[in-house]
C-alpha positions as CSV (number, residue, x, y, z in Angstrom):
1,X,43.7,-86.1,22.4
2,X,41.7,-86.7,19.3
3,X,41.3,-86.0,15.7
4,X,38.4,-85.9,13.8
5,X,39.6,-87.1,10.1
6,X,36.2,-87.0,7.9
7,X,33.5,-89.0,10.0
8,X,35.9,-90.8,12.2
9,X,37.3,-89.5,15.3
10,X,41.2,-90.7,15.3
11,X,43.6,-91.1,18.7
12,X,46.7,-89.0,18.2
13,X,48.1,-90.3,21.8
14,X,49.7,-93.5,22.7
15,X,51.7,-96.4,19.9
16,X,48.3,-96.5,18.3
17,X,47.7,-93.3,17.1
18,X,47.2,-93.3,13.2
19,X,49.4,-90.7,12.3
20,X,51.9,-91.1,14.7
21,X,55.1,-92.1,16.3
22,X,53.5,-92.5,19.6
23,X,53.9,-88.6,20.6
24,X,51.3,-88.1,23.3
25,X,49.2,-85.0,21.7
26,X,51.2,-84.4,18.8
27,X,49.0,-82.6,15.8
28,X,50.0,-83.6,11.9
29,X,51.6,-80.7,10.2
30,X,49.1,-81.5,7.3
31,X,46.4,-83.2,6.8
32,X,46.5,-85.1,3.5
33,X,43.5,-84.2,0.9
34,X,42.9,-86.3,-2.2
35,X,41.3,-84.9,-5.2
36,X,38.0,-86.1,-6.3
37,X,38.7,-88.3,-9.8
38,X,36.3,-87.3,-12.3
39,X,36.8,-88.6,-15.5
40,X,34.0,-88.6,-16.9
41,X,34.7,-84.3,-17.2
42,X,38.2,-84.9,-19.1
43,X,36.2,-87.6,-21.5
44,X,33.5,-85.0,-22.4
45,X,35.9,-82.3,-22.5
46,X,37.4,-84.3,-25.4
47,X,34.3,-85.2,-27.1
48,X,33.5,-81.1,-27.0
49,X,36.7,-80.2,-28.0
50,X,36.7,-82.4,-31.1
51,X,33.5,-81.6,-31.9
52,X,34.4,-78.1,-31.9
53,X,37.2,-78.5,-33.8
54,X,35.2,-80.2,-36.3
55,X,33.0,-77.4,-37.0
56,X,35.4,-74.9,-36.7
57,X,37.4,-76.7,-39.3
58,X,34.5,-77.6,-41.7
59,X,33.4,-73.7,-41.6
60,X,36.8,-72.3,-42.1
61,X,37.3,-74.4,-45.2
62,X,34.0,-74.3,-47.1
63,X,34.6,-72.0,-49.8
64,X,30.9,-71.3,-49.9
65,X,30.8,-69.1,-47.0
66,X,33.4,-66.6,-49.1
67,X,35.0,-64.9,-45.8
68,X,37.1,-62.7,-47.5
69,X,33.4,-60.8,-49.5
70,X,32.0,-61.2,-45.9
71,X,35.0,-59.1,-44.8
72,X,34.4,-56.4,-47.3
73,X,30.7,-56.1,-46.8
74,X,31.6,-55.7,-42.8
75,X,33.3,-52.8,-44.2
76,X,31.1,-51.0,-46.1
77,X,29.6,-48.1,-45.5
78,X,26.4,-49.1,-46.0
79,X,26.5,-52.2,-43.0
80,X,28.3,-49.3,-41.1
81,X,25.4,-46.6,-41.8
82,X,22.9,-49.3,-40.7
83,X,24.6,-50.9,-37.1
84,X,24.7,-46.8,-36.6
85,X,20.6,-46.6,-37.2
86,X,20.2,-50.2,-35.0
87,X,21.7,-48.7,-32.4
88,X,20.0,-45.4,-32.1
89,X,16.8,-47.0,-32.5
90,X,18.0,-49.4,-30.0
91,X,19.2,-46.7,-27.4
92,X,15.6,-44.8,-28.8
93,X,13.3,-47.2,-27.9
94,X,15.1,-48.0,-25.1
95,X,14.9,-44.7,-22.9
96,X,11.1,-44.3,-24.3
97,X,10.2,-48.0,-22.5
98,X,13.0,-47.5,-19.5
99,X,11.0,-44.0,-18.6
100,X,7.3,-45.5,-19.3
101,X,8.4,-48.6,-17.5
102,X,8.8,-46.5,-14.0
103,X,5.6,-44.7,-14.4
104,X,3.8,-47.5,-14.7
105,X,5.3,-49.4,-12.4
106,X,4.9,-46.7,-10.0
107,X,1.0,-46.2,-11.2
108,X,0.4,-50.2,-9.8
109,X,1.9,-49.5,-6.7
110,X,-0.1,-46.0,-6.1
111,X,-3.2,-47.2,-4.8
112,X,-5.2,-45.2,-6.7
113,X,-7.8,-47.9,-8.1
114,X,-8.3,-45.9,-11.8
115,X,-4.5,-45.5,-11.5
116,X,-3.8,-49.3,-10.9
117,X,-6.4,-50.2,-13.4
118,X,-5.4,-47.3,-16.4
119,X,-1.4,-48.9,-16.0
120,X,-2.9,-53.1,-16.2
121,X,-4.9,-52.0,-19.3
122,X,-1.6,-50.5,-20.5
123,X,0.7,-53.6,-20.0
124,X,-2.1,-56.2,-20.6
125,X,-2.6,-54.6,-24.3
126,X,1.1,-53.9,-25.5
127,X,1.9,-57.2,-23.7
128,X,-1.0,-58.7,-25.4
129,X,-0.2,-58.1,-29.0
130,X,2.8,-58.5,-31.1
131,X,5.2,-56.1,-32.1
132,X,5.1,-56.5,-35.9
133,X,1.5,-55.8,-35.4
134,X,2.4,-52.5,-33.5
135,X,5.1,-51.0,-36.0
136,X,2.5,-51.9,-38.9
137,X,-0.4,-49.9,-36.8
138,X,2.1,-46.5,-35.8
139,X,3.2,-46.9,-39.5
140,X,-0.5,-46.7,-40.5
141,X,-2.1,-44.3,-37.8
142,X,-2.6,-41.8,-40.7
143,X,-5.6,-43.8,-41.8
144,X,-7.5,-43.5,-38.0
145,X,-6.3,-39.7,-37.3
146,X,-5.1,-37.7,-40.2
147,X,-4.9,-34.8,-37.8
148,X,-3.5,-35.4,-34.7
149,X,-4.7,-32.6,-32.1
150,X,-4.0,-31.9,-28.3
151,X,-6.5,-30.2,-26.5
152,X,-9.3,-29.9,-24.1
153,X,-12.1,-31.9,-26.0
154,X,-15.2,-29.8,-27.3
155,X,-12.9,-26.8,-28.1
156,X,-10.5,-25.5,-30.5
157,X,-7.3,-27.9,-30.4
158,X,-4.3,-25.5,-29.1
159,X,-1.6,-27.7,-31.3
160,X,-2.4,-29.3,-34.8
161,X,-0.3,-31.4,-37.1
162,X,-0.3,-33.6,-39.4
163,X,0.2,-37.3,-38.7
164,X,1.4,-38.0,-42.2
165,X,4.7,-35.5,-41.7
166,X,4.8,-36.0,-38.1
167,X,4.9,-40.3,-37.9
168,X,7.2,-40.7,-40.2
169,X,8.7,-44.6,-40.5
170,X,11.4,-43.9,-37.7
171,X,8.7,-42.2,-35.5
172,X,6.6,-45.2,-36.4
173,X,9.5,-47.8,-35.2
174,X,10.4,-46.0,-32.1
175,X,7.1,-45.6,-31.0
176,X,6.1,-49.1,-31.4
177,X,9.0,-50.1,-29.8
178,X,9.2,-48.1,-27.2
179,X,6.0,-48.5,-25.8
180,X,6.0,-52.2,-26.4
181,X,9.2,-52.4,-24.1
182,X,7.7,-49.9,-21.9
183,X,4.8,-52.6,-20.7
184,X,7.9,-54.9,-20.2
185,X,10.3,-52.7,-18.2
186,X,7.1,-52.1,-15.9
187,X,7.5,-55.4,-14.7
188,X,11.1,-55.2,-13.9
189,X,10.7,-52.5,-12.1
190,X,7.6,-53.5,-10.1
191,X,10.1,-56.7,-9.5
192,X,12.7,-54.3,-8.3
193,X,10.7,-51.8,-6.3
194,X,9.0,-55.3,-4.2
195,X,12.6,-56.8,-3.7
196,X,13.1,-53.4,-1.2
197,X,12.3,-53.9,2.0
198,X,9.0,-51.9,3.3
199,X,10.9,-50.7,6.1
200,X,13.6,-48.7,4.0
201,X,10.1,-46.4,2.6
202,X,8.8,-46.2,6.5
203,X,12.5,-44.9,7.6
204,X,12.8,-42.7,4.6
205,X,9.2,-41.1,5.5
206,X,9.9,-41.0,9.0
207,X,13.0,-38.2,8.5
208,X,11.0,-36.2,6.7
209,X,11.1,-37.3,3.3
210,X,7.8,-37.1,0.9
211,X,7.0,-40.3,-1.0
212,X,8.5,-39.6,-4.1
213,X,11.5,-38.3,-2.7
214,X,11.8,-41.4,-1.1
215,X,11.3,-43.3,-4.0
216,X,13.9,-41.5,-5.7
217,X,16.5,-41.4,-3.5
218,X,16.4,-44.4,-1.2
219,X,14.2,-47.1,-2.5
220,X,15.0,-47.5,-6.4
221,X,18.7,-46.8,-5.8
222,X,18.5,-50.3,-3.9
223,X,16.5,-51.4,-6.2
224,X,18.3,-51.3,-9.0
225,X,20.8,-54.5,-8.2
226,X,17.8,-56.4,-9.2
227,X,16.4,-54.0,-11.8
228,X,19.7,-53.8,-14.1
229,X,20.3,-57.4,-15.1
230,X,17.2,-57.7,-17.2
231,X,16.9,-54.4,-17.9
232,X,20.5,-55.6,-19.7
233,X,18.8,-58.9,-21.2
234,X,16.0,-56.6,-23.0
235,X,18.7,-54.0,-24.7
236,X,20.0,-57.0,-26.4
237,X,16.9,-57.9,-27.4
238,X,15.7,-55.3,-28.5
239,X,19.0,-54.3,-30.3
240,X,18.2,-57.7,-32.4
241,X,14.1,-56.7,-32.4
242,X,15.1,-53.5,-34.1
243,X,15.3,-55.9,-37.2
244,X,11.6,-55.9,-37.4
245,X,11.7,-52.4,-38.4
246,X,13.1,-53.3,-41.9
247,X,9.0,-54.1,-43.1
248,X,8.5,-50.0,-42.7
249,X,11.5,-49.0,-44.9
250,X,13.7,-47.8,-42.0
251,X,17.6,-48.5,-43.1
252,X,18.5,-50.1,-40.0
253,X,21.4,-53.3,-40.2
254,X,18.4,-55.6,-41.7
255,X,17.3,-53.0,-44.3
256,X,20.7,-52.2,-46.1
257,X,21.6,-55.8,-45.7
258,X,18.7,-56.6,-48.0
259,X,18.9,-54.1,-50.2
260,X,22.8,-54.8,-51.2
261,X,21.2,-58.6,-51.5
262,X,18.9,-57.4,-53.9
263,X,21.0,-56.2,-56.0
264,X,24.7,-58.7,-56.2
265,X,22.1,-61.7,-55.1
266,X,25.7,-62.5,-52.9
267,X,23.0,-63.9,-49.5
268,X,25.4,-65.8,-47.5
269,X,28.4,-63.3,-47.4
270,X,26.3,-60.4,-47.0
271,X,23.9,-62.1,-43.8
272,X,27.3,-63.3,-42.5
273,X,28.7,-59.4,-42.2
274,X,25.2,-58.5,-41.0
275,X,25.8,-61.2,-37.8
276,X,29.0,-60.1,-37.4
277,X,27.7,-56.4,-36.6
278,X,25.0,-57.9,-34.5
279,X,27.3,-59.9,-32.3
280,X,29.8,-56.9,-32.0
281,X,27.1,-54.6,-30.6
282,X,25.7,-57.4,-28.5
283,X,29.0,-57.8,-26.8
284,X,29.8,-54.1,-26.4
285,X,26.3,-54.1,-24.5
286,X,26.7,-57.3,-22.7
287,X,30.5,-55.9,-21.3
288,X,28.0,-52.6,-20.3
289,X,25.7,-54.1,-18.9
290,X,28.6,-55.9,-16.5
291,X,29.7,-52.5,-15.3
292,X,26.5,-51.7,-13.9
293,X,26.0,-54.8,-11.9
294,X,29.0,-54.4,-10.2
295,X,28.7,-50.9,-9.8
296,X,25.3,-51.1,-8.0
297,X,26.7,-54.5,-6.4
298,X,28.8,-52.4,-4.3
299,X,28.0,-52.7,-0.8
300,X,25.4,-55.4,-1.0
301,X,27.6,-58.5,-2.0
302,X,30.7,-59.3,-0.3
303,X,32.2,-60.6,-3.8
304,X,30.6,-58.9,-6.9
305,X,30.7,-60.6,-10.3
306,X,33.7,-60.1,-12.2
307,X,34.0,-58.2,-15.0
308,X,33.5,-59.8,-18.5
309,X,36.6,-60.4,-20.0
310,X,38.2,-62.2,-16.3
311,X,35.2,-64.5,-16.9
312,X,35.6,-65.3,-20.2
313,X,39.4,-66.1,-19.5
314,X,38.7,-68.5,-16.8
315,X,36.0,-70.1,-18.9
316,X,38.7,-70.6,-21.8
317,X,41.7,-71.4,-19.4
318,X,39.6,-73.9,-16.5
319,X,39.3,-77.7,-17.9
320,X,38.1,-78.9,-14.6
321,X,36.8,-77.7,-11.3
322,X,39.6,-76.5,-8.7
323,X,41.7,-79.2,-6.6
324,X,40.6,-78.8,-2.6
325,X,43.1,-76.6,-1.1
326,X,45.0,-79.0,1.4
327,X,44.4,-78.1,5.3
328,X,46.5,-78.3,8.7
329,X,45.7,-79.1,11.8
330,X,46.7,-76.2,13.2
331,X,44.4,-73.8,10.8
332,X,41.6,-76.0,11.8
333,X,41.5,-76.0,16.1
334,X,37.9,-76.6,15.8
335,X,38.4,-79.8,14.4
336,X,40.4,-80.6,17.2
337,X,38.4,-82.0,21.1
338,X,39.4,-79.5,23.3
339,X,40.5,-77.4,21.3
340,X,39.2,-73.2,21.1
341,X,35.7,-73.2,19.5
């Protein structure tokens, strides 16, 4: 009988067997399994760590960055009052784009040419320009349409209002925002709605269903494995693009940051608390948007991703890569001629 150790193939019977006493037949216990020396992982590990400590150290110790008026400013309740305005704009804008996003990824996939066309012009234009540009223009649509009517064209307008009291600076904001994520989140979905197979429409449509039923109930659910991590990547950005908003006067995190700035002239402390807010929310959202991969996960992946916190504990805890798992004979009857395949 013989052994296959690695690439050679190893008699176990007779006096010159390599593992043996001379036992016709006899099978290890356990194969012996070296690990792989990598040194060059424990030498950069060092240079990281010290490094690391070095800026930790140098940070901590600078007076300059005065931590403990940092500390108070994360306090206030101005900072407070403005992460509370970032993140409604943020969950705002979001639902407007989210809900335009589908529409108009659904409009390209209709097959109705002026459809098709109407929903490129609409993601090639807010794609196209930049999103400063687009909170300035809401902020300033007064100037083009001081009345803003809806009606059939050529007669009397059946609602009227003013554009001055109705886009106010917040309007302005989410608008711009909105629909400037909404030409974005098209393409996700469109992404999404092409990773599904054709076949899982054909089979929905061949019970019975209607198109849109179908869409609804068989096809984006499937879709939305694919859909949710950047849908995830652009709430965090546009929790941090909500900054822009500051040029229109809306008291977001940027806007009473700046305005405590302007008056104690204290920068550093006061853009340190600001981060600090930033990179709480980001987190919070970042730990969300782990609960909805694995929730929509389920079923499609044998082993869906772990939940935040386990992965940032074997990040801090794992200096190197695992040790092979040692191996016996007997778990391993394929390896051995003759043996049950």
């Amino acid at each position: 009988m013989t052994v296959r150790n690695g690439s050679r193939t190893v008699a176990l019977d007779g006096p010159g067997g390599e593992f043996g006493d001379g036992a016709a037949g006899r099978v290890p216990d356990v194969v012996p399994v070296r690990p792989l020396r990598r040194p060059g992982r424990w030498v950069a590990t060092v240079v990281v760590a010290v490094l690391a400590a070095a800026g930790i150290y140098s940070v901590a110790t600078n007076e300059r960055f005065e931590w403990d008026v940092a500390w108070e400013y994360f306090r206030s309740e101005q900072l407070i009052d403005g992460a509370l305005m970032t993140l409604r704009l943020t969950v705002f804008a979001m639902a407007i784009g989210i809900a335009l996003g589908i529409v108009v990824a659904v409009m390209r996939q209709s097959g109705v040419w002026l459809v098709e066309r109407v929903a490129d012009f609409y993601v090639w234009f807010f794609r196209g320009t930049p999103v400063l540009v687009q909170i300035f223009f809401w902020y300033n649509i007064a100037s083009l349409y001081p009345d803003l009517n809806l009606g059939i064209p050529g007669m009397d307008p059946w609602l009227s209002v003013d554009a001055n009291e109705a886009i106010t600076p917040l309007m302005a904001a989410m608008l711009a925002l909105g629909l400037n994520e909404g030409a974005y989140m098209s393409e996700i979905v469109r992404a999404g709605l092409l990773s599904v197979d054709e076949g899982q429409m054909e089979a929905a449509q061949s019970l019975g269903m209607s198109r849109l039923r179908a869409l609804r109930r068989v096809v984006l659910p499937q879709a939305m494995r694919v859909i949710i991590p950047p849908t995830g990547n652009e709430t965090i950005g546009m929790l941090k693009a909500t900054a822009l908003v500051s040029v229109v006067a809306v008291a977001d995190l940027l806007y009473s940051t700046q305005v405590i700035i302007a008056m104690t002239f204290q920068t550093i402390p006061l853009l340190i608390a600001a981060s600090a807010w930033y990179i709480v929310m980001t987190t919070v959202l970042s730990i969300g948007q782990g609960w909805l991969e694995r929730h929509f996960s389920r079923g499609a992946l044998a082993h869906p991703p772990d939940p935040f916190w386990v992965r940032w504990r074997t990040t801090m805890t794992r200096f190197h890569a695992p040790r092979p798992v040692q191996r016996t004979a007997a778990t391993e009857p394929d390896q051995v001629e003759g043996g049950p395949r």
